[in-house]
MARSEPA-313812 format. One record per residue (C-alpha): residue in one letter; x, y negated, z negated. Coordinates in Angstrom, 3 decimals, decimal comma. Layout:
a X Y Z
...
END
This chain:
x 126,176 -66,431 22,839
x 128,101 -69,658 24,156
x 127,662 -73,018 24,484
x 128,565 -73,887 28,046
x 127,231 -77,147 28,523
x 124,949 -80,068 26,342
x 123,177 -83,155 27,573
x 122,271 -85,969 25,679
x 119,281 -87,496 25,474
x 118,874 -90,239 23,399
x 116,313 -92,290 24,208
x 113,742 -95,335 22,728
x 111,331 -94,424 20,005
x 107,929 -95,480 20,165
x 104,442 -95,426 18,666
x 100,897 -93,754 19,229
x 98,169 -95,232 17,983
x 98,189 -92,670 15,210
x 101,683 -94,219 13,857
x 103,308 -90,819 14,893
x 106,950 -91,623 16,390
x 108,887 -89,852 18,394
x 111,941 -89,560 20,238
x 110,835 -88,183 24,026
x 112,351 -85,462 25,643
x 111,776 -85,921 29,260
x 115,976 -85,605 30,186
x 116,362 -82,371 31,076
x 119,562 -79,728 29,996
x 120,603 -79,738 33,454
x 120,893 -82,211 36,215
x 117,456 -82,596 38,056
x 119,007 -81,916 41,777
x 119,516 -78,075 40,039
x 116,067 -78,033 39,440
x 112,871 -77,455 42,013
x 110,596 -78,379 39,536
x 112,618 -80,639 37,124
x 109,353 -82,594 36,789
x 106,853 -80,358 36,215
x 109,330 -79,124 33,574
x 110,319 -82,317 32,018
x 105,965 -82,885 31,243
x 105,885 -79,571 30,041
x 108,437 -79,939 27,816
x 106,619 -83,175 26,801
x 103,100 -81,509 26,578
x 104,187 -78,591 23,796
x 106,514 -81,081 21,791
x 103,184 -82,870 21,134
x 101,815 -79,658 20,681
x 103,728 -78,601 17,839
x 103,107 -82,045 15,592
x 99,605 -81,477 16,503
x 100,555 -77,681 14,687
x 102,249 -79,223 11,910
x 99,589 -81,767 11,481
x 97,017 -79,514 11,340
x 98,380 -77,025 9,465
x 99,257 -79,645 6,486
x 95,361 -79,720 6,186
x 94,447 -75,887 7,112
x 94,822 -74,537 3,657
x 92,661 -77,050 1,869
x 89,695 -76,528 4,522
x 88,827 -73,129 5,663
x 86,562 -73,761 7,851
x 88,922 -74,975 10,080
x 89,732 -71,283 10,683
x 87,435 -68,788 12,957
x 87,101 -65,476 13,539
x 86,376 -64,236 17,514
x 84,380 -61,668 18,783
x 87,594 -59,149 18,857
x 88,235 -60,302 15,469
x 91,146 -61,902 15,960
x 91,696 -65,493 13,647
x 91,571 -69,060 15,837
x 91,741 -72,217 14,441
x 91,470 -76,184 14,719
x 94,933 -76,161 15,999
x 94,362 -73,194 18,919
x 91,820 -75,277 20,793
x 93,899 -78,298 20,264
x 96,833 -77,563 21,585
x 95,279 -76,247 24,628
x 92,961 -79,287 24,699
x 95,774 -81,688 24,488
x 98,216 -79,592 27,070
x 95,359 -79,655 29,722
x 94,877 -83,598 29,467
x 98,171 -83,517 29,761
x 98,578 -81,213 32,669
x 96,331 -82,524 34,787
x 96,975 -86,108 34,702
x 99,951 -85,675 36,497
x 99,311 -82,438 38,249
x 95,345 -82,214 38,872
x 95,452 -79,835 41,856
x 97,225 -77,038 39,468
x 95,022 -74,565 37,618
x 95,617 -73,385 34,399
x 94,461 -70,375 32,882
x 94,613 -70,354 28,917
x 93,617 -68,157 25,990
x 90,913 -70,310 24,805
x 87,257 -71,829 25,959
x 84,583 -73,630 24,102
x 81,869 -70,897 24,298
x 82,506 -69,904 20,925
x 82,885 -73,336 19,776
x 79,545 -74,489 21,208
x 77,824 -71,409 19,815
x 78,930 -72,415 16,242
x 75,941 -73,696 13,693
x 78,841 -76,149 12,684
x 79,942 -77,037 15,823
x 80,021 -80,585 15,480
x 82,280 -80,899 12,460
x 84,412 -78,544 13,728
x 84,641 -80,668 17,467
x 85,055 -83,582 15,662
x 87,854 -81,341 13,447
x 89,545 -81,076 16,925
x 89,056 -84,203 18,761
x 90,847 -86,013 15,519
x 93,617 -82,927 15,723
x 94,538 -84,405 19,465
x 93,552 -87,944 18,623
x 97,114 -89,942 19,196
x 99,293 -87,068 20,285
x 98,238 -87,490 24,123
x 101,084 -89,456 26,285
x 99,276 -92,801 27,111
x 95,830 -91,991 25,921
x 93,234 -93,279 27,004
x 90,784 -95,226 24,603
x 88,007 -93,826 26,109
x 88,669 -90,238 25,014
x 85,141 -88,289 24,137
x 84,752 -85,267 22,333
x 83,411 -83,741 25,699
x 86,522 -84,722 27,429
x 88,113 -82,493 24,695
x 85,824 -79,748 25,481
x 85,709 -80,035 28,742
x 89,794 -79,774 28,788
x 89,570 -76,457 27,022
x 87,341 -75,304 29,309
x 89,857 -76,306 32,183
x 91,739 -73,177 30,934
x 89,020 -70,461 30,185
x 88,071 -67,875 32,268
x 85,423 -69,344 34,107
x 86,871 -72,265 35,612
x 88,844 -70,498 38,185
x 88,224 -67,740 40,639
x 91,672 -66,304 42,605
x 92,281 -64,261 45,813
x 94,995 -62,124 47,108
x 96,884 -65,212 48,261
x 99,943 -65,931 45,964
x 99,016 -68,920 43,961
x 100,339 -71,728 42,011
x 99,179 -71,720 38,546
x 99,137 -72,773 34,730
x 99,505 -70,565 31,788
x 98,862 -71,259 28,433
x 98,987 -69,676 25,047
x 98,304 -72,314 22,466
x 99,387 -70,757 19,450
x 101,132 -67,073 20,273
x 100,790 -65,709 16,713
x 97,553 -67,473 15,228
x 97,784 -64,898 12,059
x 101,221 -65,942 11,522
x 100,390 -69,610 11,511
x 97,768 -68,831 8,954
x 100,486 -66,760 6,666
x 102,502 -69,716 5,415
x 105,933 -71,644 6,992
x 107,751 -68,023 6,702
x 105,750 -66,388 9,700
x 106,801 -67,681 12,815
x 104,514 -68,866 15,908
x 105,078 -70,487 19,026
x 103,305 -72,302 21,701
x 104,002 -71,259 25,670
x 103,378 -72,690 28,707
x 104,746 -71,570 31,860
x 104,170 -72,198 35,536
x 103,803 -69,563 37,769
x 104,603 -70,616 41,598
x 103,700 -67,394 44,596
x 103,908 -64,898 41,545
x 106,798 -65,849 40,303
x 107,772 -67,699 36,793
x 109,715 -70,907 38,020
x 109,916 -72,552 34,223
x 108,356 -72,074 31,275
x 108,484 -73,939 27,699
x 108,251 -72,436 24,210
x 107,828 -74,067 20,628
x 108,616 -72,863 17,664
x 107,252 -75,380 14,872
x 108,706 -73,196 12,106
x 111,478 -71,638 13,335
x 114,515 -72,099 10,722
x 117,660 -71,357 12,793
x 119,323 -73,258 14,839
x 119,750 -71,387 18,335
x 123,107 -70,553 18,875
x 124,790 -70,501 15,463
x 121,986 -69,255 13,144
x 122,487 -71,348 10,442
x 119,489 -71,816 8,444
x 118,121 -75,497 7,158
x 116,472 -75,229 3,846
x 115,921 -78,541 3,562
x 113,018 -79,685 6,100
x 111,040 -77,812 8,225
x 112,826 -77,420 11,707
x 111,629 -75,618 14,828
x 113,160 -75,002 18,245
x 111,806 -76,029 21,700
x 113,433 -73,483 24,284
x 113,237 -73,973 27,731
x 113,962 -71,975 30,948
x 113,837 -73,088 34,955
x 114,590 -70,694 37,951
x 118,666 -70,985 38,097
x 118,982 -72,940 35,581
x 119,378 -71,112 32,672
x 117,926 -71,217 29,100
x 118,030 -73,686 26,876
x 117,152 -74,981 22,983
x 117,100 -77,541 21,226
x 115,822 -78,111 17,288
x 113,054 -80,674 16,245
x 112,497 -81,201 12,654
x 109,704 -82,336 11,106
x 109,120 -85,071 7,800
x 106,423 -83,394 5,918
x 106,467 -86,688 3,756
x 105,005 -88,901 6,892
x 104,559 -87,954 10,522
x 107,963 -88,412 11,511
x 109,319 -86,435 14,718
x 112,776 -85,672 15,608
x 114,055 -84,305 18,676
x 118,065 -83,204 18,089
x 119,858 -85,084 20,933
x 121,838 -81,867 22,237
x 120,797 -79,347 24,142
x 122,551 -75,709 23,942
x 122,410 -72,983 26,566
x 120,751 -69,805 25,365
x 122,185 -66,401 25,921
x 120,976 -62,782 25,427
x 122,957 -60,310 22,583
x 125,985 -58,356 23,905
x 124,965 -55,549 22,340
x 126,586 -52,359 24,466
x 125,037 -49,288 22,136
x 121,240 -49,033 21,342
x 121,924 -47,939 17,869
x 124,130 -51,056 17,152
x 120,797 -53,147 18,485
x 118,431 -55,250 16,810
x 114,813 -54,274 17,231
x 111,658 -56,162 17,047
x 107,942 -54,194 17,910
x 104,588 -55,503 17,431
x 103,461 -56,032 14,092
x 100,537 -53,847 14,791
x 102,162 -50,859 16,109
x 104,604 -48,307 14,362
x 107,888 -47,630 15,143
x 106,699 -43,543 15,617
x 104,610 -44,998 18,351
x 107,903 -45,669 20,176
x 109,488 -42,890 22,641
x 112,691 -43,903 20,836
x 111,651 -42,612 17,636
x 112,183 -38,956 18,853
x 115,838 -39,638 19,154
x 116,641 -42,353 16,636
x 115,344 -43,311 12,834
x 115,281 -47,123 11,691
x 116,128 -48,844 8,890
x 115,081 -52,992 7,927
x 118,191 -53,268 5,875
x 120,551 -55,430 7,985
x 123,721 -53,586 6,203
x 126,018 -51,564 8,080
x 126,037 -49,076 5,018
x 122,179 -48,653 5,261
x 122,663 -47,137 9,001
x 123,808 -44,346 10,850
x 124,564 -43,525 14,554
x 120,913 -42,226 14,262
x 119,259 -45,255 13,418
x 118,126 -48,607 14,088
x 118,091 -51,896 12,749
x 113,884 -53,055 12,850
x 113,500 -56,819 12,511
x 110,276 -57,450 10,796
x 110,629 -61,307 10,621
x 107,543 -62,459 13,284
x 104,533 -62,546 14,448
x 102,994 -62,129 18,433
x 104,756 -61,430 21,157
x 106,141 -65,043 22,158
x 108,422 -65,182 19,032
x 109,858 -61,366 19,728
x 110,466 -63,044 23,743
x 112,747 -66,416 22,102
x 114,649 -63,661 19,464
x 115,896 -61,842 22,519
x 116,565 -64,999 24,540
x 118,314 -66,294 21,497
x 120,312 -63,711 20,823
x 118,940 -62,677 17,630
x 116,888 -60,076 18,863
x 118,758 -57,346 21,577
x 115,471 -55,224 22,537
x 111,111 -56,057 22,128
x 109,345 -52,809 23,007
x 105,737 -52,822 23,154
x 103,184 -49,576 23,991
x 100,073 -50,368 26,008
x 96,837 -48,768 24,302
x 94,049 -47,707 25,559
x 91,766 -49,939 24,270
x 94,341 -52,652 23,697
x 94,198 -55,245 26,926
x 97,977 -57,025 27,625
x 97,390 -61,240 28,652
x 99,287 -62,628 31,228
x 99,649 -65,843 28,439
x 101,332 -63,274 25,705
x 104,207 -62,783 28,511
x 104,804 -65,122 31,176
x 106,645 -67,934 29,584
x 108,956 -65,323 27,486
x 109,887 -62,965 31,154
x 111,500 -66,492 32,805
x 113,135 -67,787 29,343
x 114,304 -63,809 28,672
x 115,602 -63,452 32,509
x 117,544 -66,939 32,328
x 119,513 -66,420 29,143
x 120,773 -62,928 30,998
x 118,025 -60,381 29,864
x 115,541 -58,441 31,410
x 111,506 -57,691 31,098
x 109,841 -54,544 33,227
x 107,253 -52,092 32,005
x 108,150 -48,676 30,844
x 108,716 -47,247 34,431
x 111,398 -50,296 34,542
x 109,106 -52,112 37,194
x 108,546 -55,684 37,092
x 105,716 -57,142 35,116
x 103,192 -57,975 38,046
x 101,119 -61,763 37,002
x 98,927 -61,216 39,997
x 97,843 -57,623 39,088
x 94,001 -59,149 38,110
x 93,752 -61,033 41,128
x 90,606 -62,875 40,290
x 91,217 -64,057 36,816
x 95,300 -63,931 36,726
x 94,639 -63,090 32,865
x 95,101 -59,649 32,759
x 98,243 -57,104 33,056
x 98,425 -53,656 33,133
x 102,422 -52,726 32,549
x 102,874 -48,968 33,207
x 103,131 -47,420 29,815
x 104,256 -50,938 27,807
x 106,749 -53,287 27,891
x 110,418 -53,603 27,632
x 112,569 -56,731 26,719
x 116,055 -56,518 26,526
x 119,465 -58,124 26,600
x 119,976 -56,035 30,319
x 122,466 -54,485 29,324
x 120,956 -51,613 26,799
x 117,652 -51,764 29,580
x 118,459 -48,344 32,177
x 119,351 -46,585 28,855
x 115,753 -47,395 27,261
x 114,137 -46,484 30,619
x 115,810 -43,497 30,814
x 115,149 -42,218 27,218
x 111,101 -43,511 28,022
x 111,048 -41,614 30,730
x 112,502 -38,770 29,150
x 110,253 -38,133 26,252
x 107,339 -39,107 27,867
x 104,609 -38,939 30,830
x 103,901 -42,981 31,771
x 100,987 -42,656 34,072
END
């Protein structure tokens, strides 16, 4: 990767009413005329920076009450911070854009249907309390709810017609936000415009490298916000946290984002989901791995496994970063792929130089469930690469196996 170009933004600090300060990050990596949609984009990037103090804020607290943590009805974790983040992203979504629909991971079903449903409301309404942009003093608890609810699967019904649209994953890796700082999560929000991803928005509260160099701070916890608009590139930029106070920090540079160079598969760096094997891979016939990241531990016939995240967001920002080359991921039969898990990653992946298509090396289709916009169904799985290594892992797919 290279830096090609960095914008400053330094701009005034101010104060919520929750003595939370910030520096804002509304100027953009690129010059706005570039950019379609430089201000849908510059409240998005605004929306999940408040997202990930609320994440850090709530997950100072998460240990010591476990309560705060639930289990749904595909017994997958969700906490406080889940239905906060989406909660505070839809108030602040549709203050400035209240014709645009969002469809998120979460609604307050399950939250209503708890015997402890108040506390754990009231858990959440004090979790976005002070981290929405201008808030309003009125603020309910059922305006919370009713926000979450903006994004669950109810609210909207879609045709054929290509539509303009919201997506949401509050926390991408919820079980990795429960491990501890070393598991890495993100939040993603992208906007999808006549099926197409136009920008999108990742945070990383936790993430401990800085984006082009990989240099790793030990001393405070630091996360990345990468962004990515339709010719535009991706970009990154850190934001570190005070655990001591609730101090916020947005670094004043921003630095493009570029895909690996990687030129031979077996020299590549690869990340799968944590719940899947690497035999499960139609690479596995013709290549061994090995998590050792020492040229001595591998041969031509192996390669390297990086076993450092958690969902499929995170694996998305390593290979726009550079420090992944190649996310593979199998479709299961009784395993069902959301749009949320994907979209944001495909436009930040394609911008820093990389490319995303199922296993037949098709595009990933957002429109596929045409009601709900939820649901994808990828032909076999999903490939994520730096481009270049991408007809070579098609090939070798195809070769080894029957994708229906």
């Amino acid at each position: 990767m290279a830096v090609l170009h960095s914008w400053c933004s330094y701009l005034p600090r101010y104060t919520t009413s929750r003595n939370s300060y910030f520096i804002r990050a509304n100027l953009l990596p690129f010059p706005v005329e570039k950019a379609k949609y430089h201000h849908q984009l510059s409240v998005a990037i605004e929306a999940v920076q408040r997202a990930c103090c609320l994440c850090v804020d709530v997950k100072k607290s998460l240990l010591s009450n476990d309560r705060w943590i639930l289990g749904k009805t595909d017994q997958t974790p969700v906490t406080v911070a889940d239905f906060g983040v989406q909660a505070l992203i839809s108030l602040e979504l549709k203050r400035e854009f209240p014709t645009i629909p969002l469809v998120a991971e979460e609604d307050s079903t399950f939250l209503r249907s708890q015997s402890s449903s108040n506390i754990l409301v009231d858990a959440i309404f004090d979790a976005v309390s002070g981290k929405i942009n201008g808030q309003d003093e009125d603020l309910s608890t059922d305006d919370v709810l009713r926000a979450i609810d903006r994004g669950g699967k109810d609210a909207i019904s879609f045709d054929e017609k290509p539509a303009t649209y919201w997506v949401l994953d509050p926390i991408d890796g919820t079980r990795g936000f429960l491990k501890g700082s070393d598991a890495l999560y993100v939040v993603g929000l992208a906007l999808v415009v006549e099926g197409e991803v136009v920008l999108g928005v990742m945070g990383c509260p936790n993430w401990r490298h800085d984006p082009l160099t990989n240099t790793n701070y030990n001393n405070a916890q630091t996360g990345v916000i990468m962004v990515a608009h339709v010719g535009c590139g991706t970009w990154a930029k850190s934001i570190s946290f005070d655990m001591g106070s609730s101090f916020y920090l947005l670094e004043s540079i921003w630095k493009r984002c570029f895909v690996d160079s990687c030129e031979v598969l077996q020299n590549g760096r690869f990340c799968i989901p944590e719940s899947q094997t690497w035999d499960l891979i139609p690479l596995s016939d013709e290549f061994g791995y090995t998590t050792e990241n020492l040229d001595l531990s591998r041969d031509e016939k192996s390669i390297l496994l990086l076993q450092a995240c958690c969902g499929s967001l995170c694996k998305y920002l390593m290979v726009a970063s550079g420090r992944a080359s190649v996310f593979i991921l199998r479709a299961r039969t009784k395993t069902i792929i959301k749009a949320w898990d994907h979209a944001v990653g495909i436009i930040c992946v394609h911008e820093a130089g990389g490319q995303v298509s199922d296993w037949d090396g098709n595009q990933l289709n957002l429109a596929a469930d045409i009601e709900g916009r939820r649901i994808i169904f990828p032909s076999g799985g999903v490939i994520v690469s730096n481009g270049t290594l991408h007809a070579e892992i098609v090939h070798i797919i195809s070769s080894h196996t029957s994708v229906s």
